[in-house]
N, C-alpha and C positions, 0 to 999 in steps of 0.2 A: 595917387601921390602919397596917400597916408602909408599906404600894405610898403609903397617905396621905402619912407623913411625907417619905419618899424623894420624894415627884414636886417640889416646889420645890427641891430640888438638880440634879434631873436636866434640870431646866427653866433653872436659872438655867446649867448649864453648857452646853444646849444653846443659848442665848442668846449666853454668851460664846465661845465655839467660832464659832458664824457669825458674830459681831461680826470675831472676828480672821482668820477667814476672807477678809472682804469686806473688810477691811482691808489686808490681803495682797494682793487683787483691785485695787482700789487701787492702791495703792504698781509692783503692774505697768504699770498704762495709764499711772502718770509715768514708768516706767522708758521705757516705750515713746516716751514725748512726746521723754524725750531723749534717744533711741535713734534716733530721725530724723533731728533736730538734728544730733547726730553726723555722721550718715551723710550728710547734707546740706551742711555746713562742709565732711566732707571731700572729696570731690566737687566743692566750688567751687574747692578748694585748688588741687587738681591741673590741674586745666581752666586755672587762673591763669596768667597768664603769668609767669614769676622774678623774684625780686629776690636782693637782695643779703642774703648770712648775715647772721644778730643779729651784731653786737659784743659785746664781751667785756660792754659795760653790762647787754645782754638777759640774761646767761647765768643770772644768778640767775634771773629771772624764768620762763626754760624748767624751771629744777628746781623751780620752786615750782605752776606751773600749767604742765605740761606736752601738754596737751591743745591749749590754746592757741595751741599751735606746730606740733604734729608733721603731717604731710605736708604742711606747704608747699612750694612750689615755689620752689625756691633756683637761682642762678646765682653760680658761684664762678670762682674765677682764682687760678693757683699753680705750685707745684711740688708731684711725686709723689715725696717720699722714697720709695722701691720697697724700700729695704735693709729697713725698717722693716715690710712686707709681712705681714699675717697671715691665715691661713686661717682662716675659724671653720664648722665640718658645716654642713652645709644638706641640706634632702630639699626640692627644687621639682617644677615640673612638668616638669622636664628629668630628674629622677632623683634620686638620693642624690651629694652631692659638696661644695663649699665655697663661702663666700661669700671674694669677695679682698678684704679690707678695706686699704685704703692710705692713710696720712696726705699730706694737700696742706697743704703749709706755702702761707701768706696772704701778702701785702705789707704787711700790719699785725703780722709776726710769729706769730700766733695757728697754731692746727692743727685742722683739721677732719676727722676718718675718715673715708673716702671706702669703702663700700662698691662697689667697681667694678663687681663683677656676680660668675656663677657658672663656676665649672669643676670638671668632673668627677674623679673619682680621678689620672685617667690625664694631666691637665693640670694639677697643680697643681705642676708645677716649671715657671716663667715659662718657661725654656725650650722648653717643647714648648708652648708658645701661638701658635706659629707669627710671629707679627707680634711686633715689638718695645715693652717698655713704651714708653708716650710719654715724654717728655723734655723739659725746659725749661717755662716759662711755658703752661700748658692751661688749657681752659674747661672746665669741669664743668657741667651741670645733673642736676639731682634731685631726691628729697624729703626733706627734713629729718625724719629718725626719731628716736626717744628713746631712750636707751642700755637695755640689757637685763641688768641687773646677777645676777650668781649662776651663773647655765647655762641648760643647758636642763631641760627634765620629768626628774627622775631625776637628775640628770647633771650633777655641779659642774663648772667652767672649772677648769683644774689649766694655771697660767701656768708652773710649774717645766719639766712636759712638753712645753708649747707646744702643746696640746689644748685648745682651745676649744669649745662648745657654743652659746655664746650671743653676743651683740656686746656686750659690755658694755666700753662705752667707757676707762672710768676704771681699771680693770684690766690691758684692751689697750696703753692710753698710762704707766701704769707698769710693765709688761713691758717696753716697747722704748723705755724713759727716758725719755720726750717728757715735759718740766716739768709738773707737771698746772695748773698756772695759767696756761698759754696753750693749752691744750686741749679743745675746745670739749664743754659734756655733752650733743653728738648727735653721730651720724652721720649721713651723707648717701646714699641708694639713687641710685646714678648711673642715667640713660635708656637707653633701648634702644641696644644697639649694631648696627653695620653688621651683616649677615646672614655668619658663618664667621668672627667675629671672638671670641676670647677674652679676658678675662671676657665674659660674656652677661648685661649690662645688660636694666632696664627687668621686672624679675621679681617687683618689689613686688606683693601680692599687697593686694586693698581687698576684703574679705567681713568683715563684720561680722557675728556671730551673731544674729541677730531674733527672738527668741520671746516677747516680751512679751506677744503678744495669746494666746498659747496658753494660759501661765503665768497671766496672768488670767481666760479663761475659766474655766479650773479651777479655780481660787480661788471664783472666785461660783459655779461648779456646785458646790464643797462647801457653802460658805456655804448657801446654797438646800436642799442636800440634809439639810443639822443641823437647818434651821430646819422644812424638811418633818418631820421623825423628832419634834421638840420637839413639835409640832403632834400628831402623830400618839399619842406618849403621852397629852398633855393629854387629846384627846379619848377616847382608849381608857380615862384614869384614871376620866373622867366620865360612862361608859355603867355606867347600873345593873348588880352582880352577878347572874348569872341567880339 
């Protein structure tokens, strides 16, 4: 009489359990729909040939749908304030070292952070870069990134020490006074540079994690396996006691 009462609970949870299971199953194969999407936009992004930075009118739009934007394929024109010069850690495929982020003031005023590229422990005084910063009026190309505000994993940006972790734009540009309202909220990953030239451009990295189809298989192998058990009491409640 008790295994009686108990089976419609044990039943309706094993219903709801697979329901939210396959629900979860679900909600992966959309993840995955724009998980593609993603990977696809960006991919055309870069393939793209340049244009020219948002103006100041786009900039809200990048903080509000920053997706939108990020790894386009930009073509700039400037000057490299160098004084203004910040390292922030970097671990790439070249090693543990820094990224050189430098602001390019625009002919419209504006300021863009210019991730130059990477240098090692042993380069990160411009001077032992061997070749001299550029100077005057330069082209930039790259891709439009999205600021990374806080640090990194673990690890606050401490602007007093001048240790950075992260590129967080808005941070960076009030450390070295740049007005924050002519400061653009991206950065730009500059292209490959020449072969023995420092910084070492072109290190953006495009892997996107893809597990969506994994993550939903296993959803519907639980889903499947509650409703096999549901199944499996039902029937065992309704075999005659020997």
């Amino acid at each position: 009489m008790t295994r009686a009462r108990g089976l419609p609970w044990v039943l309706l949870a094993a219903a709801l359990l697979s329901a939210l299971f396959a629900l979860l199953g679900t909600w992966q194969v959309q993840r995955l729909g724009w998980k593609k999407g993603l990977i696809a936009r960006t991919e055309a992004r870069v393939g793209a040939a340049p244009v020219a930075p948002p103006d100041l009118r786009a900039w809200p739009a990048i903080a509000a749908a920053p997706l939108d934007f990020e790894y386009r394929r930009l073509r700039l024109q400037g000057e490299f304030l160098h004084a203004d010069e910040t390292l922030v850690q970097a671990s790439t495929a070249l090693g543990a070292g820094f990224w050189v982020l430098t602001p390019l003031r625009l002919a419209d005023g504006s300021t863009v952070l210019v991730n130059r590229g990477f240098v090692p422990p042993e380069r990160r005084d411009p001077a032992r870069r061997e070749a001299a910063p550029p100077t005057g009026t330069v082209n930039v190309t790259g891709l439009l990134r999205i600021s990374e505000p806080g640090g990194g994993f673990l690890r606050e940006n401490d602007p007093t020490a001048n240790r950075w972790h992260s590129r967080d734009v808005a941070a960076i540009a009030a450390a070295r006074g740049l007005p924050a309202d002519r400061v653009a909220p991206y950065f730009v990953d500059a292209e490959a540079t020449p072969p023995g030239q420092w910084p070492v451009g072109g290190l953006t990295v495009l892997r996107f994690s893809d597990n969506h189809l994994v993550y939903a298989l296993t959803w519907y192998a639980l889903a499947l396996m509650v409703a096999a058990a549901g199944w499996f009491v039902l029937r065992t409640a309704r075999q005659p006691p020997d």
